[in-house]
N, C-alpha and C positions, 0 to 999 in steps of 0.2 A: 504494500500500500504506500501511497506516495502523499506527503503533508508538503506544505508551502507555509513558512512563518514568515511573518510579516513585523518586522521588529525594526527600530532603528538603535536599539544599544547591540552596538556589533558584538560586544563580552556576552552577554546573555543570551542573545539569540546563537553564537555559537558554541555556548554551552549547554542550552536548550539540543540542538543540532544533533551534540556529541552524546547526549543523552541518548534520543532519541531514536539514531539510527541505526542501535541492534534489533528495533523491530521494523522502523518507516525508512523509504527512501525520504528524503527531506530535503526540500528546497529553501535557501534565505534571498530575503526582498529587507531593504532598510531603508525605502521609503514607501509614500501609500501608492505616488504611480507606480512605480516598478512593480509592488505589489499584485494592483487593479491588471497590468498589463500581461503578468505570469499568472496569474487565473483565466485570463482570457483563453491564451493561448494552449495551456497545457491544462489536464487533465488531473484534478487534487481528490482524494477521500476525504480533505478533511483541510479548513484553513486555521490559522490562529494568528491571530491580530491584533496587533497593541493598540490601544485606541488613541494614546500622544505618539504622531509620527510627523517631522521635520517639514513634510509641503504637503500634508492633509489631514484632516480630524479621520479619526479611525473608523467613524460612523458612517463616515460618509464613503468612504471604500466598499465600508459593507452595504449599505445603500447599489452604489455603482454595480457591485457584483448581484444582488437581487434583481436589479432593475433587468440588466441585460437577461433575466432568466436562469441565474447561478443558483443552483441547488447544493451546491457544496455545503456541508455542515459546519459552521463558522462557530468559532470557540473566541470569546473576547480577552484578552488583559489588561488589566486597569486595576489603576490605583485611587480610585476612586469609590469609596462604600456608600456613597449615599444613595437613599432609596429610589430618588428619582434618575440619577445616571442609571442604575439597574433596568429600571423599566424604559427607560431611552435605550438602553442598548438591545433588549431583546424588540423593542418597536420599530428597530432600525432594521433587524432583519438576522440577526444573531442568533446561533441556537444556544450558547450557555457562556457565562461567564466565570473571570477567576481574578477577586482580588489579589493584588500584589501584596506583600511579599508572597509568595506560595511553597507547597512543599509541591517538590518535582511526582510525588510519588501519589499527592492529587493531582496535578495536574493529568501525570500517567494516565490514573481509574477516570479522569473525566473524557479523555479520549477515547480511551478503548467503550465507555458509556454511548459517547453520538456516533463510532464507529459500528455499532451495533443496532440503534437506531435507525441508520444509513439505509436506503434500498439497496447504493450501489456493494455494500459489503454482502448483500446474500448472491452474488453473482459468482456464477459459477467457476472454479478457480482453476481454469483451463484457457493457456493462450495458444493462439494458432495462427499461424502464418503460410497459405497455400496447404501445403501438403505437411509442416512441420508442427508438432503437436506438444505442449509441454505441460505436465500438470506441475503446480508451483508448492501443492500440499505434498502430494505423493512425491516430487523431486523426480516423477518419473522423464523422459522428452523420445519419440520419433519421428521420423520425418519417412512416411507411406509405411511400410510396414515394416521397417528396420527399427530395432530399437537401438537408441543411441548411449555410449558409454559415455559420462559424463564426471568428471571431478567437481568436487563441490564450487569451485570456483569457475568454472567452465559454465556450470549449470549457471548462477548467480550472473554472469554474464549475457547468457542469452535470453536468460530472463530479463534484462533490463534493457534488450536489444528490442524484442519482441514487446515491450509495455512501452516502448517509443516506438512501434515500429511506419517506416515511411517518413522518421526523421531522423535527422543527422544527429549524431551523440558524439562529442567531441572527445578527448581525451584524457580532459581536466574532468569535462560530467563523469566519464568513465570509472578513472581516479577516486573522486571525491564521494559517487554514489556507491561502487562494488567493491572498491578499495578501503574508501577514508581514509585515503592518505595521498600526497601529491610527493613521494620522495623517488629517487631515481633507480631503485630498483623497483618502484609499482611502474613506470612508464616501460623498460624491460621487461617487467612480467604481461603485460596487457600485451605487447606483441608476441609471445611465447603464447597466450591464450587463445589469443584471437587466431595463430594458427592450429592449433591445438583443434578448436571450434569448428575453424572451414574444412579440417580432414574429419570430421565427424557428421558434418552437418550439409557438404557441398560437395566434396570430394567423390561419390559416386553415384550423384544425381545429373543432369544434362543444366537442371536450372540453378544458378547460384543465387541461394538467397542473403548471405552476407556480402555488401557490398565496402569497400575504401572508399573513400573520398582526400584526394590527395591532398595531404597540409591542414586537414581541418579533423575526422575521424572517421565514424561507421557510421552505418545503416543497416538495418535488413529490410528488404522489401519485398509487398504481396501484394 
């Protein structure tokens, strides 16, 4: 599952991040357009929002994202307890809020809480691309009727290929999302993987579904 937080204390929200991403993919925005602009374009289970952000009230992001029709389950942060900011923030379009200071370990139960709530979390947890088929519970993956041997990392890869798929994923997303780490032996292993991948995945089909994009990253496409 993929969260997007919308924070502009770069400490927190990257520690929010670090928390977070032994169960979510997790994206950071530390203003409210860059925010409004990465919900637009990508697809989140789940947003969190700090309501003081540097070039927009927090409400009004979530506003923007309701309005265009965003059904993302928006989680608030704010330091603010009075009764009427509560009811302003759920009137603006928010599914729950969490005053600050917070323990990490509510913040956790309130996720997993509107992730549950979600329609999009009872979807079925099967991604597919053409003829390549990966379940993300079982860890199983084939592509027609071969089944594919995969190492834990290899798998974690083409799963993050395949939940972007038909767009480019750079090498730093790569890094930062399968990795969590940008040092120079993860940029070494991702090409050791990614070939790893294509003899598993392309190597004795006609169609290649992992593609290069010179200088920028990958794709797979269907």
């Amino acid at each position: 599952m993929r969260l997007l937080i919308i924070e502009d204390d770069k400490d927190l929200a990257k520690s929010l991040k670090q928390t977070l991403s032994s169960a979510y993919l997790v994206d950071l925005a530390f203003t409210g357009k860059s925010g409004s602009y990465q919900s637009l374009v990508n697809k989140y289970d789940l947003i969190i929002l700090d309501l003081v952000l540097p070039d927009q009230d927090g409400l009004e992001v979530c506003r923007q994202i309701r309005e265009r029709g965003g059904k993302t389950p928006i989680l608030v942060l704010t330091g603010q307890c009075e009764l009427s900011n509560k009811v302003d923030t759920l009137d603006s379009g928010a599914d729950d809020y969490l005053t600050k200071p917070f323990h990490l370990s509510e913040l956790q139960a309130r996720i997993r809480a509107l992730l549950r709530r979600s329609p999009a979390t009872l979807a079925p947890s099967v991604l597919k691309v053409k003829d390549l088929v990966i379940n993300t519970v079982s860890r199983e993956a084939q592509r027609g009727a071969q089944v594919l041997r995969l190492r834990r990392k290899e798998f974690d890869l083409l799963e993050y290929l395949m939940k972007n798929r038909g767009r480019v994923v750079t090498r730093e997303m790569i890094m930062e999302h399968v990795w969590d780490s940008h040092s120079e032996l993860v940029t070494n292993s991702i090409d050791v993987h990614i070939k790893h991948l294509r003899d598993q995945v392309d190597r004795s089909f006609p169609q290649r579904l992992i593609q290069t994009i010179h200088g920028i990253g990958y794709k797979i496409e269907g």
